[in-house]
N, C-alpha and C positions, 0 to 999 in steps of 0.2 A: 824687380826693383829698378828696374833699368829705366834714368832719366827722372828719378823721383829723387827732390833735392829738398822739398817742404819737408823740415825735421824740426820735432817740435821736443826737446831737449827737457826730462826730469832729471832733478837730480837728490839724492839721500839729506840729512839733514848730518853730514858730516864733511870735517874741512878737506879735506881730498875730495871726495866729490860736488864740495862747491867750488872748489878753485878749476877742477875740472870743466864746469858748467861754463864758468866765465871765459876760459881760454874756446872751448870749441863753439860757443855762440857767437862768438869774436871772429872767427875765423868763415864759420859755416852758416851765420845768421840762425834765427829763433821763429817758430811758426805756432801759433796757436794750436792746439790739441785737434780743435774740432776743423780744423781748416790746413793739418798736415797730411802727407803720405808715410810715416811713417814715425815711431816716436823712438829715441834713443833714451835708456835707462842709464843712472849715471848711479853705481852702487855698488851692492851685494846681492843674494838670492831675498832676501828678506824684503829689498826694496822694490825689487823686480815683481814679485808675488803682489805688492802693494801697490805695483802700477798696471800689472794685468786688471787685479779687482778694480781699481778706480778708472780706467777705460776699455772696459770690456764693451761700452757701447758704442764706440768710434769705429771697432769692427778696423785695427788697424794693426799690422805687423809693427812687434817690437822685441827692439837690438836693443841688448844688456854690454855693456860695459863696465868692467869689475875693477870699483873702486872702495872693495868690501874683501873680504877674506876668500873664503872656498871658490865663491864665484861657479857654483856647479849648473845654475843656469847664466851665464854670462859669458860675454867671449873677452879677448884680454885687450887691456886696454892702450890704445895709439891715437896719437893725434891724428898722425896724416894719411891719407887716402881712405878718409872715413867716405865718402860717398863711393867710390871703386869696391870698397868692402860690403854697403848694402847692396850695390847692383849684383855684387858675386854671393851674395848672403841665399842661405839652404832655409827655406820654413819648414817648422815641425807644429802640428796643430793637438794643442792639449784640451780634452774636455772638462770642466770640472766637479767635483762631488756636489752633490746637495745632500746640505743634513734638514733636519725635519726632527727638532726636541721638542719634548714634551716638558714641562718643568713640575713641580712636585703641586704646585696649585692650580692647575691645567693649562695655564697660556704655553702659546707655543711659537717657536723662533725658527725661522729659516736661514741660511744661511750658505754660500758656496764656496769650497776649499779647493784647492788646486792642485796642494803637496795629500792632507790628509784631513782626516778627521777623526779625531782623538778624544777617548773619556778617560779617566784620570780618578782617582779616591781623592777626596776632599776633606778626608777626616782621616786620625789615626788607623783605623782600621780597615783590613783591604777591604776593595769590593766586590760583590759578588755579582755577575750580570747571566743575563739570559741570552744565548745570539741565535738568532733564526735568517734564515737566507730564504727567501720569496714564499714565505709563510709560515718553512716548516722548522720548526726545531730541530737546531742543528747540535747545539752543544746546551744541556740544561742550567750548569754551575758552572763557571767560570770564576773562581776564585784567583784573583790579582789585585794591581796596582793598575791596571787600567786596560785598555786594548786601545785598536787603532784601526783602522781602514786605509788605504795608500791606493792614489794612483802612479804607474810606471818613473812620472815625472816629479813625487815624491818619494819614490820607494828607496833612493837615497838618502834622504834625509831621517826625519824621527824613525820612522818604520827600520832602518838599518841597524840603529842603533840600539833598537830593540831587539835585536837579530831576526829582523825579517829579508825575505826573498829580495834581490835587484830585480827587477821586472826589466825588459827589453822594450820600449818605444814600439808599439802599434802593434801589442799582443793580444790588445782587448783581456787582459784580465786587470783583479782589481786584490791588492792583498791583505787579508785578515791579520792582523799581529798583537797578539798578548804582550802586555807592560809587566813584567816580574811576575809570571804566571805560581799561584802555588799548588793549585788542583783545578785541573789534571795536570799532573808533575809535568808530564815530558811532549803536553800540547804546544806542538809549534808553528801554529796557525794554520791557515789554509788559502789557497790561490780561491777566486773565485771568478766566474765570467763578469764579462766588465756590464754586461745587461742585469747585473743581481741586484735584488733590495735588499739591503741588510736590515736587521732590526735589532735594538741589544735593549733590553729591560734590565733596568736597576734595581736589582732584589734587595728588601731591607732599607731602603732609600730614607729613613729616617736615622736609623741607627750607622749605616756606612754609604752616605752622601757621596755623588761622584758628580764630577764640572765637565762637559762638554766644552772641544773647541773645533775650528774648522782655522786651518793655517794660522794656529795661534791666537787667533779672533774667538774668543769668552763666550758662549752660550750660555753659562750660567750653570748653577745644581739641575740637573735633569731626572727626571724617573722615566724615560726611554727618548730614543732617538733611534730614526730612519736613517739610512743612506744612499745613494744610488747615484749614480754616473748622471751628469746632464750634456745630454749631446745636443741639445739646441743650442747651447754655448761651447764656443770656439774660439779658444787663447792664440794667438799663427807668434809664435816666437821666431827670430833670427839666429841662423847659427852662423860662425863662417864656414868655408866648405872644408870639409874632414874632421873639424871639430862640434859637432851637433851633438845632439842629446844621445842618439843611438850611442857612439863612437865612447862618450862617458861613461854612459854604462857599463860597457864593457870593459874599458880601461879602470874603472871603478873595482872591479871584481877580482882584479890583479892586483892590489897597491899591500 
């Protein structure tokens, strides 16, 4: 980052991070997206997700500044010596999911997630799904409230809280996680390599409807969906140094 002063400053649709916006573009000037070195997120993890997807094609390192809660992709937030901080800033480079639904009258929806990709019941009744890993059948019935796919850089988030695994930054797996599983009673997911296709069929798809999403982003009632790592896409986030995503993680599994 060294010598890169073109920042091109987003910021949340909330009042801290627009009073934010206005004091560091005052200070540090504003550069158009497509004509920066590098873009500073003015937020939370939800906004930051929302500025990865919306410039994934600038192909541009971006520093999150947490003017949102967790802040679990963000570093913390200071006015001064913001260019000293990207020149000393660590990248960590996340790939992200591609889902691939099917919908109950055959259109189908693509879509790419970053944290995960999540099906959900959509009706009073759970759901039942099918999940297969690169063809084969892996589990027949999966009776729940939903399941989940996570990469490392989500595995914090939904996937946790479902009590699934903390994945480690640049382990190449990707983790399978059941939402209120009721059979198989004591199914608790599974690790799988990060080159896997998943596949989940929606058994019963009339009678117990289930909604696919991809970072919160709606696919709609679905009767199956693909997943699989996309490594032709590369998210290069900003950490500062000692504070990176690795360092989270781990600090994550202690709290």
């Amino acid at each position: 980052m060294a010598g890169r002063t073109r920042i091109a400053f987003l910021a949340s649709e909330t009042a801290s991070a627009e009073g934010a916006l206005d004091r560091l573009t005052a200070r540090y000037g504003q550069t158009a997206p497509e004509a920066a070195e590098v873009i500073v997120a003015l937020g939370g993890d939800g906004f930051m997700l929302q500025t990865l997807h919306a410039t994934q094609t600038h192909d541009l390192p971006v520093y999150g500044m947490n003017c949102g809660t967790i802040g679990f992709l963000m570093n913390e937030f200071q006015e001064d010596c913001l260019i000293e901080r990207l020149e000393a800033a660590a990248e960590e480079i996340l790939n992200p999911l591609r889902l691939r639904a099917t919908r109950p009258d055959g259109a189908v929806v693509e879509a790419l997630a970053i944290n995960e990709v999540s099906l959900l019941r959509a009706g009073p009744q759970a759901a039942k799904l099918r999940i297969s890993v690169d063809g084969k059948v892996r589990l027949e019935e999966l009776v729940c409230d939903g399941a989940l796919v996570a990469t490392p850089a989500g595995s914090t988030a939904y996937n946790y809280s479902a009590h699934g695994p903390i994945l480690p930054i640049g382990s190449d797996v990707l983790a399978l996680t059941a939402v209120a599983p009721y059979r198989p009673r004591r199914w608790r997911g599974a690790l799988l390599p990060k080159r896997a296709t998943v596949k989940i069929e929606v058994l019963q798809p009339a009678k117990r409807p289930v909604m696919a999403e991809g970072d919160s982003r709606g696919a709609g009632v679905v009767s199956m969906v693909e997943i699989r790592s996309e490594s032709a896409i590369a998210h290069r986030i900003l950490f500062d140094p000692g504070h990176g995503l690795e360092e989270r993680l781990i600090r994550e599994q202690f709290l």
